[in-house]
N, C-alpha and C positions, 0 to 999 in steps of 0.2 A: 557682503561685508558692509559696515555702515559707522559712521564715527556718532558720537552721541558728549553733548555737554552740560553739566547742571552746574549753573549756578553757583550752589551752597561749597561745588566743589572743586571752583577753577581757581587757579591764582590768580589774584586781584594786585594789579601794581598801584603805585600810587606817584605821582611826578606833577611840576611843576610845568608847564607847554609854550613854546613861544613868549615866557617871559612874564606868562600870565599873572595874575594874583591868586594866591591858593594852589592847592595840589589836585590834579585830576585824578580820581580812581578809574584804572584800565583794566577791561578784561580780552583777553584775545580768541578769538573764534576761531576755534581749528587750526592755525599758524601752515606749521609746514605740513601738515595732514593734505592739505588740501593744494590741487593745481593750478586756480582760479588765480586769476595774475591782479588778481587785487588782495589788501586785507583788511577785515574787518572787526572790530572792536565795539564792544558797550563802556559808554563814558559814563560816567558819574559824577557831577558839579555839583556840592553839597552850595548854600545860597552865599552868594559873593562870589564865589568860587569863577576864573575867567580862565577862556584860551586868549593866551596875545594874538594880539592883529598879526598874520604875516599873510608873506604871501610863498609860492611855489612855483621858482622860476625857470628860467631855459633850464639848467643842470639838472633842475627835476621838476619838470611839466605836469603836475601829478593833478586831476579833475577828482574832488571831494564829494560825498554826497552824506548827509548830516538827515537819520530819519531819530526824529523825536516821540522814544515812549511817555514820561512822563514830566510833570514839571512844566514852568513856563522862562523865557529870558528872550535879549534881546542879543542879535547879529547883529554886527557889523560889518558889510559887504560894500568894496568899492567906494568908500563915504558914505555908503546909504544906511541907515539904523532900520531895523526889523524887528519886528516882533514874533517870538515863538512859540509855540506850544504844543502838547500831547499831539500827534498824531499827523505833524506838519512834515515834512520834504524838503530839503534846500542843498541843491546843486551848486557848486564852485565850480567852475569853470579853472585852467590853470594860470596864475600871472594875474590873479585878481586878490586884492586884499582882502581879508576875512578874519574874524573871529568871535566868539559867545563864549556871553555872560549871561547866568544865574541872578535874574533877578525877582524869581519869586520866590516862593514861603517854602521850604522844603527842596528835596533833591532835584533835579535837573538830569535825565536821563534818556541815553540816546546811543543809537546804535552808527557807526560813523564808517565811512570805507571809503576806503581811497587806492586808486591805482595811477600807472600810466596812461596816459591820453594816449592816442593815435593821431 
């Protein structure tokens, strides 16, 4: 047995994140299909398009990891500004401030997962 998902044919949410500006387009990967004690989503930041800064505290310690298919923008992590693009990695740790924005020429796309820390 094997679960399998296309694109063309998942449901795509669309929502506003932390306060951001603009609305994120969400797709969810496998949801409850799957045991893996994380979950995983493809973001979509059309350009301007931001997650608010927040962060994720004792109530919910939860460590991010943000892998970038396509597009370019910058994070802001802890006060520190970054710069992102295609094919980059970027780990949150939990209790640490974070969020991106879309500031290149076109979409902003990224596969995003997050679970509980240990």
């Amino acid at each position: 047995m094997y679960f399998k998902q296309t694109e063309i044919h998942d449901e795509w949410k669309s929502q506003r994140i932390h306060e951001g500006s603009g609305f994120i387009k969400r797709r969810n990967l496998f949801g409850s299909a799957t045991n893996l004690p994380v979950q995983i989503e493809v973001w979509e930041l059309d350009e301007g398009v931001s997650e608010g800064d927040h962060t994720h505290g004792e109530d919910r310690p939860l460590e991010e990891i943000y892998y970038f298919l396509q597009g370019s923008g910058i994070m802001s992590i802890d006060g520190e500004t970054i710069e992102v693009t295609q094919n980059d990695a970027v780990m949150v740790p939990p209790n640490v401030d974070h969020g991106i924005t879309n500031t290149g020429v076109g979409p902003l796309k990224m596969i995003i997962v997050w679970g509980i820390s240990s």
